[in-house]
N, C-alpha and C positions, 0 to 999 in steps of 0.2 A: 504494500500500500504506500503509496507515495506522500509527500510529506503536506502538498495540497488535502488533500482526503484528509489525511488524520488528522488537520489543524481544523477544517469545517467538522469533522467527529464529535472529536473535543468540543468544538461551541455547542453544536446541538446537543450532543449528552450536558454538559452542562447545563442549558438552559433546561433541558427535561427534569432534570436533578433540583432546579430551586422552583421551575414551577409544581413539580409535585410536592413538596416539602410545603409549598405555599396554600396551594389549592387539593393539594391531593387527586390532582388528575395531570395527563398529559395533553397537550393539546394533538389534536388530530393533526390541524394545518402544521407544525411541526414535523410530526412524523411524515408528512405527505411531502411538504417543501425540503425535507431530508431525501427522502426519496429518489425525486426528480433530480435534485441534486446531485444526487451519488450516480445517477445511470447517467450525467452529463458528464460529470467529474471523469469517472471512468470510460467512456467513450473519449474522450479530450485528452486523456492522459495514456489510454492502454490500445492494447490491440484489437484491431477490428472484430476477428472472430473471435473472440476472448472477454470482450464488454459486457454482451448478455450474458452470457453464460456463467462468468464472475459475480455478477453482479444480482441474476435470479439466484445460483444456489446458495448464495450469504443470505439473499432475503428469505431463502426456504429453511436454511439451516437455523438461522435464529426464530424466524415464528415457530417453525416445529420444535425446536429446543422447549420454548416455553407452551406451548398448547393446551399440554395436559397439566399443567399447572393451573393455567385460569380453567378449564375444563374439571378440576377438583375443587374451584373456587379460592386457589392460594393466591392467584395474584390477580387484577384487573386488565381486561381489555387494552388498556393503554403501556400497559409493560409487556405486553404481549407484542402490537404492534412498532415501540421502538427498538426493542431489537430484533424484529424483522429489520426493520431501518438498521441500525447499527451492523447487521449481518450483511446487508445492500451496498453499504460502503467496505466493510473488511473483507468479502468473501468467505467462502465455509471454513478456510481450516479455522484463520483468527478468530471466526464468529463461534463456532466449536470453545478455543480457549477462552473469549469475552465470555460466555454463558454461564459455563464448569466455577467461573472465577466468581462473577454473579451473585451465583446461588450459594457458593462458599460465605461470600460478603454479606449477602443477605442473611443467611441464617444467622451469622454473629449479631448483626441489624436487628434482628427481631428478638432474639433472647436479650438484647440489650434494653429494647425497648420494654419486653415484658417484664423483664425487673426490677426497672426505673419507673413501670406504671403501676406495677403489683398486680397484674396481671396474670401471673405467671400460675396459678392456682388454677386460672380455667383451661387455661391451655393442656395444663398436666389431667383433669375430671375429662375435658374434650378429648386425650387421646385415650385416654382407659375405657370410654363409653366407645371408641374407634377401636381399640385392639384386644378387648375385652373379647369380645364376641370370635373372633378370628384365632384367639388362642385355644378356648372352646374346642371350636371346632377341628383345630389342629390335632386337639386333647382326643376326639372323639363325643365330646358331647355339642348337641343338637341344640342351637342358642340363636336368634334371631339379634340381628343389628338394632345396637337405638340407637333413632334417627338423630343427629345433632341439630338444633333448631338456629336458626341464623341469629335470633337473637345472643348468641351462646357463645359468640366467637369472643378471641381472646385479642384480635382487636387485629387492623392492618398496617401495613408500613409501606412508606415509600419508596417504591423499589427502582423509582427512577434513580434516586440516590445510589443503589447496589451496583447498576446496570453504566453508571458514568463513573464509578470507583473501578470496576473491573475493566470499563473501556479503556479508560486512562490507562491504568497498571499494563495491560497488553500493551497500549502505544509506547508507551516509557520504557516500557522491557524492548522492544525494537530498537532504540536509541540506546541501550548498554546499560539502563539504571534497573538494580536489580534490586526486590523488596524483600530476601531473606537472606 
């Protein structure tokens, strides 16, 4: 990825990163004008037959990364589609490492947050009422799932924040700065 792409990256994750913090949403026209961006960026900068191509399997690789996550209700619509975006501009392998790093970030993100809110109490009853039922059944006894009710969640987080920590850390490890 060339050093055009990763400095517009950078701003858009950033900007996804304080507006979620702010609003708790990402804006769409973001992720969209990211988008178009990145398939101009990489056409201007790369190889003919190599633009789309590049440039669809990063947007494939990072929505499908994240899918089954908002699909289980763990993260929102709007994290889902910017790293598609973020995948658009890196390509699959980088979008591969952005994600893995992510989710890493994220989880520290939210055990931090459920500590700091005391929170942390429903998270732990929401997964026992989640793998209750599944140990059970592992066990050999016959136990029906209780449904978690939405009002029950243990609360959400920013994951645009996750998602511009990990982008960065990938960018920076490309230029030789290394974080362990």
């Amino acid at each position: 990825m060339n050093l055009a792409l990763q400095i517009l990256l950078l701003w858009l994750v950033l900007q996804a990163a304080v507006t979620d913090l702010a609003l708790r949403r990402i804006p769409n026209v973001l992720v969209l004008s990211g988008l178009v961006l990145s398939v101009l960026l990489h056409w201007r900068t790369g190889a003919e037959g190599a633009v789309l191509s590049t440039w669809l399997a990063g947007l494939a690789m990072g929505f499908f990364l994240f899918l089954p996550l908002y699909l289980l209700r763990g993260m929102a619509a709007g994290d889902v589609k910017l790293m598609a975006m973020v995948g658009a501009f890196a390509g699959p392998t980088l979008a591969f490492e952005i994600a893995v790093l992510s989710w890493l970030i994220g989880g520290v993100l939210a055990i931090g947050m459920l500590v700091a809110n005391g929170r942390w109490r429903i998270l732990v009853n929401n997964m026992k009422n989640l793998l209750w039922p599944l140990m059970c059944q592992i066990a050999g006894y016959r136990m029906h799932a209780v449904p978690i009710e939405r009002h029950a969640s243990a609360g959400g987080i920013p994951y645009g924040v996750a998602i511009a920590l990990g982008t960065a850390a990938v960018v920076l490890e490309q230029h030789g700065f290394t974080f362990v």
